[in-house]
C-alpha positions as CSV (number, residue, x, y, z in Angstrom):
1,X,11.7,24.7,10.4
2,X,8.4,25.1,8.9
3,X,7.8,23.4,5.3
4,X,5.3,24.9,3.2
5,X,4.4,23.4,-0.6
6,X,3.7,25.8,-3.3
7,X,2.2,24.7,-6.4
8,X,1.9,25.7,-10.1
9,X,-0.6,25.0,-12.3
10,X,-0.7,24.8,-15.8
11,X,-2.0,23.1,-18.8
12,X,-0.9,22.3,-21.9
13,X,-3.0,20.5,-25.2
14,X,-0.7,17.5,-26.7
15,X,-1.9,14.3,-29.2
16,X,-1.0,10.7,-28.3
17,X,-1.2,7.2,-29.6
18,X,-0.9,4.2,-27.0
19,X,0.7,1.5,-28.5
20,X,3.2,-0.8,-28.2
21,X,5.6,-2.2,-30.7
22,X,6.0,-5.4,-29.5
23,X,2.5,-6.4,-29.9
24,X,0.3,-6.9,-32.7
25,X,-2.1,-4.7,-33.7
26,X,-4.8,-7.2,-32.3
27,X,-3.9,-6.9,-29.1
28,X,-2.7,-3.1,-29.6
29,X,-5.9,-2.5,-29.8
30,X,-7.2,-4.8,-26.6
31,X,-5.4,-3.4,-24.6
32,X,-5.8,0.1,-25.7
33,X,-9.0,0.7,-27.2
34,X,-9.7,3.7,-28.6
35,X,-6.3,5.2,-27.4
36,X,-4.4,3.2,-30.3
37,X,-6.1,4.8,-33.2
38,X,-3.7,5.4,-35.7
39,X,-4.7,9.0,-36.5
40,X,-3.8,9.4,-32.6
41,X,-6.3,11.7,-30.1
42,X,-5.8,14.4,-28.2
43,X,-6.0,15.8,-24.9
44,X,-6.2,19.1,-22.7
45,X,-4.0,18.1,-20.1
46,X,-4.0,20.3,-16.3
47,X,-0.5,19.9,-14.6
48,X,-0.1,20.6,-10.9
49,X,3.4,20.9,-10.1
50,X,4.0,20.8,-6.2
51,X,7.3,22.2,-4.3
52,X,7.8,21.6,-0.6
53,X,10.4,23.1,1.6
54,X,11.5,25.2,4.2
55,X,10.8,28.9,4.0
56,X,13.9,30.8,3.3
57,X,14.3,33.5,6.1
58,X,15.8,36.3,3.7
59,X,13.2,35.6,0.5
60,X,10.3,34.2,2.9
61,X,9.9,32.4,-0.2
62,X,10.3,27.9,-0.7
63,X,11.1,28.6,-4.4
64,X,10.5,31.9,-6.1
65,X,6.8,31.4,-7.9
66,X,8.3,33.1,-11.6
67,X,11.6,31.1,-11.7
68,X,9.3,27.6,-11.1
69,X,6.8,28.8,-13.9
70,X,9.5,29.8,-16.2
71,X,11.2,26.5,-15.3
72,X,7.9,25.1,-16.8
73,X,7.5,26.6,-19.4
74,X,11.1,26.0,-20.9
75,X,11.1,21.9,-19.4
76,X,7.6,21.1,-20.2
77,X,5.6,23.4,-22.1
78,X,7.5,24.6,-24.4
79,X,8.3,20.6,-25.5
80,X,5.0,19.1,-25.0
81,X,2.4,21.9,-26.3
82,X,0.5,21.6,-29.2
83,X,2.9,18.6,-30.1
84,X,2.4,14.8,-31.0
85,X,4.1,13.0,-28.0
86,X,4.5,10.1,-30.2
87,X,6.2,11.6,-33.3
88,X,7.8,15.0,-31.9
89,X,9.0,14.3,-28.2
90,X,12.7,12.4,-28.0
91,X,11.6,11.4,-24.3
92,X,8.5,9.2,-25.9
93,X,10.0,7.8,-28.8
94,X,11.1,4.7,-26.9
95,X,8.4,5.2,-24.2
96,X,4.7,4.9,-24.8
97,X,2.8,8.1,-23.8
98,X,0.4,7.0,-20.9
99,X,-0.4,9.4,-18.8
100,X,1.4,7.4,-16.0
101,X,4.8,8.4,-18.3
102,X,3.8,11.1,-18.9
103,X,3.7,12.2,-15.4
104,X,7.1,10.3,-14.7
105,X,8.3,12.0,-17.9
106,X,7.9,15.5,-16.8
107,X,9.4,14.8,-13.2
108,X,12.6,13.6,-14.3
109,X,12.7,16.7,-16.7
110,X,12.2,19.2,-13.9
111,X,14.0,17.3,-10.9
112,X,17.6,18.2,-12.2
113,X,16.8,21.9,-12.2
114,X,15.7,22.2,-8.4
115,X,17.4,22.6,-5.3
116,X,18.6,19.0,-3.5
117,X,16.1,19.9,-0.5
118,X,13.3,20.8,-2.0
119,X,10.5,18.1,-2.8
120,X,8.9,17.7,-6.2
121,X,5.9,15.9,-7.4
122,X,3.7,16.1,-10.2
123,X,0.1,15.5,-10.4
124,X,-1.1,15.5,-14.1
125,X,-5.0,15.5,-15.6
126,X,-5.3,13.9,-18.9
127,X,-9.0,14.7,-18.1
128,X,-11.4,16.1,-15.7
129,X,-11.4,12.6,-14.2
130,X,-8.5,10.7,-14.7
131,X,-5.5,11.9,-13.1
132,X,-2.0,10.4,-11.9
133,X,0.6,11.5,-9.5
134,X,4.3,10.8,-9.5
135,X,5.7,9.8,-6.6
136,X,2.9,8.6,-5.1
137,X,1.4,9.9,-2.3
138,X,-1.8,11.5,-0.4
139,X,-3.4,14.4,-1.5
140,X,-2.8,17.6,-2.6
């Protein structure tokens, strides 16, 4: 069978402090620079969500491209946007908001909701230049 990877992109605008509770505010601020202000930052954050599968011969479709977005939008969007990862999502308030969990974050939120055979991963801009990918893997 032929597998095909469809992607949806979207973006969202969130605030964020990197710290960490176990360490002093010293080395809190080491470690994370300008990221640990107190009065946290914000970000314009581009998400790429990438599906990969076979083609379904009735729909001709690998996922229908207005049930992913609206999977999206419920999952992610709709929790993340315009919110304070720190102080307003449950999923951060035991995990600090890098973009690297971030990433990890959102995959484990949509994962649940899509078919066994269908591949998922996330590729998340927290700027024009700094980007991660969860799982790992080449390009997209």
């Amino acid at each position: 069978m032929t597998k095909v990877t469809v992607y949806r992109h979207e973006h969202f605008n969130a605030a964020h402090r990197l710290h960490n509770p176990n360490l002093d505010d010293a080395e809190n601020r080491r470690i994370f620079g300008k990221c640990n202000s107190p009065n946290y930052h914000g970000h314009n954050y581009e998400l790429v969500v990438a599906v990969t599968g076979e083609i379904d011969p009735v729909t001709g479709y690998v996922i229908d491209l207005g049930t992913l977005s609206a999977l999206v939008k419920r999952e992610i969007l709709d929790r993340f946007d315009h919110r304070n990862l720190n102080l307003d999502v449950e999923e951060f308030s035991a995990r600090n908001p890098t973009a690297e969990n971030i990433v990890v974050t959102i995959y484990e939120l949509l994962r649940p909701h899509l078919d066994a055979g269908l591949e998922l991963q996330i590729t998340l801009g927290e700027t024009p230049r700094n980007l991660v990918r969860y799982p790992a893997g080449g390009p997209q």
